[in-house]
DSSP file (Angstrom, degrees, kcal/mol; ACC not computed):
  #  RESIDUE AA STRUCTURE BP1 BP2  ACC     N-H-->O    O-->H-N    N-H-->O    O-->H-N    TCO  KAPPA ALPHA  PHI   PSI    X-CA   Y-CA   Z-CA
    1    1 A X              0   0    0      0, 0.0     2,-0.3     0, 0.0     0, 0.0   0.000 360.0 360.0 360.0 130.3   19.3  -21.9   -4.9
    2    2 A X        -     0   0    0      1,-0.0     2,-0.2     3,-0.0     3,-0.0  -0.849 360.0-108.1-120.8 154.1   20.7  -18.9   -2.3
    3    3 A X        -     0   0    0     -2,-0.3     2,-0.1     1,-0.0     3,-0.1  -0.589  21.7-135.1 -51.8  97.4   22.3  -19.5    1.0
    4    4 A X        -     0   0    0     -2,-0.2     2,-0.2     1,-0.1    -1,-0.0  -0.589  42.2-109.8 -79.5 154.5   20.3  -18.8    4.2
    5    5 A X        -     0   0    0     -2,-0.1     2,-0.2     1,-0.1     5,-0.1  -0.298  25.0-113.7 -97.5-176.6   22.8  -17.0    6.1
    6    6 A X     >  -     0   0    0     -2,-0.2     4,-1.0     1,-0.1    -1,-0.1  -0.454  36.8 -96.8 -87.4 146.0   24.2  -18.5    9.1
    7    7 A X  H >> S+     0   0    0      2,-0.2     3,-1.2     1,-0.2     4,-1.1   0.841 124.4  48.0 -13.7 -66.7   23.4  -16.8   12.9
    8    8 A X  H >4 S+     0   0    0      1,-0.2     3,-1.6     2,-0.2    -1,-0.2   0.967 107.0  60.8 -45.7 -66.0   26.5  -14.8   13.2
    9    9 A X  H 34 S+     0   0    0      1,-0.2    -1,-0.2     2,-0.2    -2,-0.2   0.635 107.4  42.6 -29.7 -40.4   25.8  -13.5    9.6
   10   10 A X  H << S+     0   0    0     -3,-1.2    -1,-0.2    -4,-1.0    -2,-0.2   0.601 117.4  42.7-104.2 -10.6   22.4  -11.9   10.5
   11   11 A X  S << S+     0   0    0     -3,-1.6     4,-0.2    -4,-1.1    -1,-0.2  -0.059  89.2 100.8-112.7  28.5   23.3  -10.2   14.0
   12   12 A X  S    S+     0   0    0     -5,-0.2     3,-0.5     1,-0.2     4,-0.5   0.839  85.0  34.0 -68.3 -26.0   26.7   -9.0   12.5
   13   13 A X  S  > S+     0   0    0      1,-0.2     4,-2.8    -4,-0.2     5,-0.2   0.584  92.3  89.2-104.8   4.7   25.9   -5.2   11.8
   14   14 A X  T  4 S+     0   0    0      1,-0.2     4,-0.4     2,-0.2    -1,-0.2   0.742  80.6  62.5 -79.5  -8.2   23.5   -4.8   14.7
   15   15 A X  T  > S+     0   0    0     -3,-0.5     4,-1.3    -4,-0.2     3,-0.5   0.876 110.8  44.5 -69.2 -45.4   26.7   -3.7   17.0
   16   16 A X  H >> S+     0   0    0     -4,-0.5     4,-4.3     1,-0.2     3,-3.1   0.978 104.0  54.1 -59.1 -40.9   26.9   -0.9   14.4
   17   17 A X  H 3X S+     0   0    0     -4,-2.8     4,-0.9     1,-0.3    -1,-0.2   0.669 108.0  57.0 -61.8 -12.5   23.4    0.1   14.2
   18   18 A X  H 34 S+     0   0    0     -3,-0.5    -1,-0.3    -4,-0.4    37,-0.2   0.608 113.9  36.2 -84.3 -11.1   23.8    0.5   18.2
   19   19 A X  H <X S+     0   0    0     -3,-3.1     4,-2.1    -4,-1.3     5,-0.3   0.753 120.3  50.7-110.0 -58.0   26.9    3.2   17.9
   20   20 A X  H  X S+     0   0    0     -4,-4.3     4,-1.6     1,-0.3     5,-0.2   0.946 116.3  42.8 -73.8 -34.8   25.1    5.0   14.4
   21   21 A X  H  X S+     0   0    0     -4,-0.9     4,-1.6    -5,-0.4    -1,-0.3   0.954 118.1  42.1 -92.5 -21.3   21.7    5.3   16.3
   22   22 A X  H  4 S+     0   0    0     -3,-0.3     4,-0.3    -5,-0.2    29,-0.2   0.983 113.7  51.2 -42.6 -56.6   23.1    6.6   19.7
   23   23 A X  H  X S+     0   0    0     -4,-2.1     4,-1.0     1,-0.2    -2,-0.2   0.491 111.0  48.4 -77.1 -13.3   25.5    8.8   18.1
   24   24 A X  H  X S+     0   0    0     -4,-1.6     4,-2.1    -5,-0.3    -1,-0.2   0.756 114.1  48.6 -63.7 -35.3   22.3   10.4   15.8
   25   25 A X  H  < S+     0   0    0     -4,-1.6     4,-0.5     2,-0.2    -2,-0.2   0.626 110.2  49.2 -71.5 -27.7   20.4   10.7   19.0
   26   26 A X  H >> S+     0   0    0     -4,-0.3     3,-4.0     2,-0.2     4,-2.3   0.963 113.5  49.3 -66.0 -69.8   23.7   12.5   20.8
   27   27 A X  H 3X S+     0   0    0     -4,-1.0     4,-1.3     1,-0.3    -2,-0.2   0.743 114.6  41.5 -42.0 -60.9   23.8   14.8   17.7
   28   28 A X  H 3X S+     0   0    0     -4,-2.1     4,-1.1     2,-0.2    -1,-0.3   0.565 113.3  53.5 -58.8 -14.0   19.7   15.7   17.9
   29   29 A X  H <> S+     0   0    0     -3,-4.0     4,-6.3    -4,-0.5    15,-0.3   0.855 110.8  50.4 -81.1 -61.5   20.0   16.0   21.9
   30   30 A X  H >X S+     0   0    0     -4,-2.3     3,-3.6     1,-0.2     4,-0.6   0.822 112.0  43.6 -51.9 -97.2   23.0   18.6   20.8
   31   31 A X  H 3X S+     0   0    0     -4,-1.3     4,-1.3     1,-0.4     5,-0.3   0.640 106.4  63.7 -25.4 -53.1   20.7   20.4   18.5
   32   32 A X  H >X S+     0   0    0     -4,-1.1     4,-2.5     1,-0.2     3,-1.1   0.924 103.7  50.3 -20.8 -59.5   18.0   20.3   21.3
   33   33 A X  H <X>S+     0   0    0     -4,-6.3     4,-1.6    -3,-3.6     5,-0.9   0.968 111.7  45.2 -50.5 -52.1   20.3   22.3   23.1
   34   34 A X  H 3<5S+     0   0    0     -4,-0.6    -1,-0.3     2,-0.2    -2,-0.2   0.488 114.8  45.2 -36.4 -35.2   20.7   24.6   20.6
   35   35 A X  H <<5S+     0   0    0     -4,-1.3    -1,-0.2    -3,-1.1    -3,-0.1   0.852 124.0  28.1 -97.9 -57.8   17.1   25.0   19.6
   36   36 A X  H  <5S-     0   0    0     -4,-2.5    -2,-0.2    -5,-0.3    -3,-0.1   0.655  98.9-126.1 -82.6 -18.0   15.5   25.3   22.8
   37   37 A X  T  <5 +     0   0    0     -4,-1.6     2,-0.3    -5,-0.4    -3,-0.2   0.993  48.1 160.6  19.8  90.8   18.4   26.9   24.8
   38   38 A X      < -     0   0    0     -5,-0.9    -1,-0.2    -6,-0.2    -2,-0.1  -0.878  49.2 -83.5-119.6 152.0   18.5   24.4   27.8
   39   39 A X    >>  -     0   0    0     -2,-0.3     3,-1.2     1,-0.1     4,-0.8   0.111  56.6 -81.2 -35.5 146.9   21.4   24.2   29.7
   40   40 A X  T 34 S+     0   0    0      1,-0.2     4,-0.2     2,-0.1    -7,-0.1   0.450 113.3  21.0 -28.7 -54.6   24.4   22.1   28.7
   41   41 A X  T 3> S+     0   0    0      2,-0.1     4,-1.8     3,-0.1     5,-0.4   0.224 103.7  83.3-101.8  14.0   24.3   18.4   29.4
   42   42 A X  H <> S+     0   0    0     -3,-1.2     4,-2.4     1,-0.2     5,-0.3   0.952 101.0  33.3 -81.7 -46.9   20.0   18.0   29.8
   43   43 A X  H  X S+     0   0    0     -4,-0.8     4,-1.7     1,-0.2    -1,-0.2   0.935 119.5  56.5 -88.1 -27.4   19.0   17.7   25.8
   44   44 A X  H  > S+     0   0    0    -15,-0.3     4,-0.9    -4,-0.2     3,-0.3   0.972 108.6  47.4 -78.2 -37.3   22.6   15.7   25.3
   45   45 A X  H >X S+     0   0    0     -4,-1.8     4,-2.9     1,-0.2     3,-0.9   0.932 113.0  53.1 -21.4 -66.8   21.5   13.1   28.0
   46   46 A X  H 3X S+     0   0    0     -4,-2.4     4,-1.0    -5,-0.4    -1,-0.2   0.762 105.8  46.4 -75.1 -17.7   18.2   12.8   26.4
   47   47 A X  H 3< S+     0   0    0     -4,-1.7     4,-0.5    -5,-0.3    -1,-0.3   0.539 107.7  54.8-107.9   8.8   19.0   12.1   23.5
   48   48 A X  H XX S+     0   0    0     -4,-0.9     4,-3.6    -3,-0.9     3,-0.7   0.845 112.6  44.9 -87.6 -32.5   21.5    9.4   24.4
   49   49 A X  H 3X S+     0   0    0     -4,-2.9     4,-2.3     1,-0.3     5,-0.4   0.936 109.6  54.5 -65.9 -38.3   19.1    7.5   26.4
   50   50 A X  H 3X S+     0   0    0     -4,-1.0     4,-2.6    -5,-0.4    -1,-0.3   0.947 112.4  47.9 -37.8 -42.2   16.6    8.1   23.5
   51   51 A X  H <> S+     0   0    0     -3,-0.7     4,-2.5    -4,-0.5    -2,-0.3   0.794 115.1  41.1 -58.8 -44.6   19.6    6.5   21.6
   52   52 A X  H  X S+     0   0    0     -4,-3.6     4,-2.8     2,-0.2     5,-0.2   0.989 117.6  49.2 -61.4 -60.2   20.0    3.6   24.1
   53   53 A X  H  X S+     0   0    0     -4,-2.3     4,-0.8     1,-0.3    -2,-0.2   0.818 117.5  41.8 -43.1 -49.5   16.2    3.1   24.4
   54   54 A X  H  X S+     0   0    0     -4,-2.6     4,-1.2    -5,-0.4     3,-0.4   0.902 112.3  51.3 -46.5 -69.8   15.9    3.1   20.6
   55   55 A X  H  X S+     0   0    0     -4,-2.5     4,-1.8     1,-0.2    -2,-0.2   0.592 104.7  56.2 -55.2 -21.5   18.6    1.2   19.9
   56   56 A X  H  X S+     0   0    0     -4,-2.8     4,-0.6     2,-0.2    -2,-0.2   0.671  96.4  66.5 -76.5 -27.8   17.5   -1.5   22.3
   57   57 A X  H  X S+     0   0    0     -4,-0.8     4,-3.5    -3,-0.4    -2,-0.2   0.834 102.3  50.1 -38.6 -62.3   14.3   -1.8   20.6
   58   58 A X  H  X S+     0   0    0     -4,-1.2     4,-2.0     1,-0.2     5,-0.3   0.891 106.1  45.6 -76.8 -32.8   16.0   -3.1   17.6
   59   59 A X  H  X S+     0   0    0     -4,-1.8     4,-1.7     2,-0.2    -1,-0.2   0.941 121.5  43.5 -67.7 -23.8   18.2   -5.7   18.7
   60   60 A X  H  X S+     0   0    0     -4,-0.6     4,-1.6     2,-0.2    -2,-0.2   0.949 114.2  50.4 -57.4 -64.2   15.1   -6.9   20.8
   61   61 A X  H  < S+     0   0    0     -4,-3.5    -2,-0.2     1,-0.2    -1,-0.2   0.764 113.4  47.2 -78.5 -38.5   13.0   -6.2   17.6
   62   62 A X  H  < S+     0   0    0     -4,-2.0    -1,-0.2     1,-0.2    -2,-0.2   0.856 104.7  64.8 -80.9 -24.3   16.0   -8.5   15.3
   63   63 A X  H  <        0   0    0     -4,-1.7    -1,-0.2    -5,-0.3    -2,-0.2   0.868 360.0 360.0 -48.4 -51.3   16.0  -11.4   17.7
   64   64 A X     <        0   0    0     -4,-1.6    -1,-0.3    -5,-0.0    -2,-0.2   0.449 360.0 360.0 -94.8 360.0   12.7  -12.5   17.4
């Protein structure tokens, strides 16, 4: 017989998954720059708010 796990238990890592997909998004924003050569803060912007946007999907997405 297994355990169902308890509330806490099943939204415990979702704080991480909110720092590890921002901080992928920063990093691809950065590349952006890189790629495209746009000005300094435009592609890191856009890819944190991809990051927020993203990440907000999934906690939305684990809730229900």
């Amino acid at each position: 017989m297994t355990k169902k796990p308890t509330n806490w238990m099943q939204y415990s890592s979702l704080g991480f998954q909110i720092v590890i997909t921002i901080l992928v998004f920063l990093w691809l924003g950065t590349k952006l720059e890189h790629y495209f050569k746009i000005s300094s803060p435009y592609g890191q912007l856009l890819g944190t708010f991809l990051g927020i946007f993203a990440s907000l999907y999934n906690v939305i997405r684990a809730v229900k």
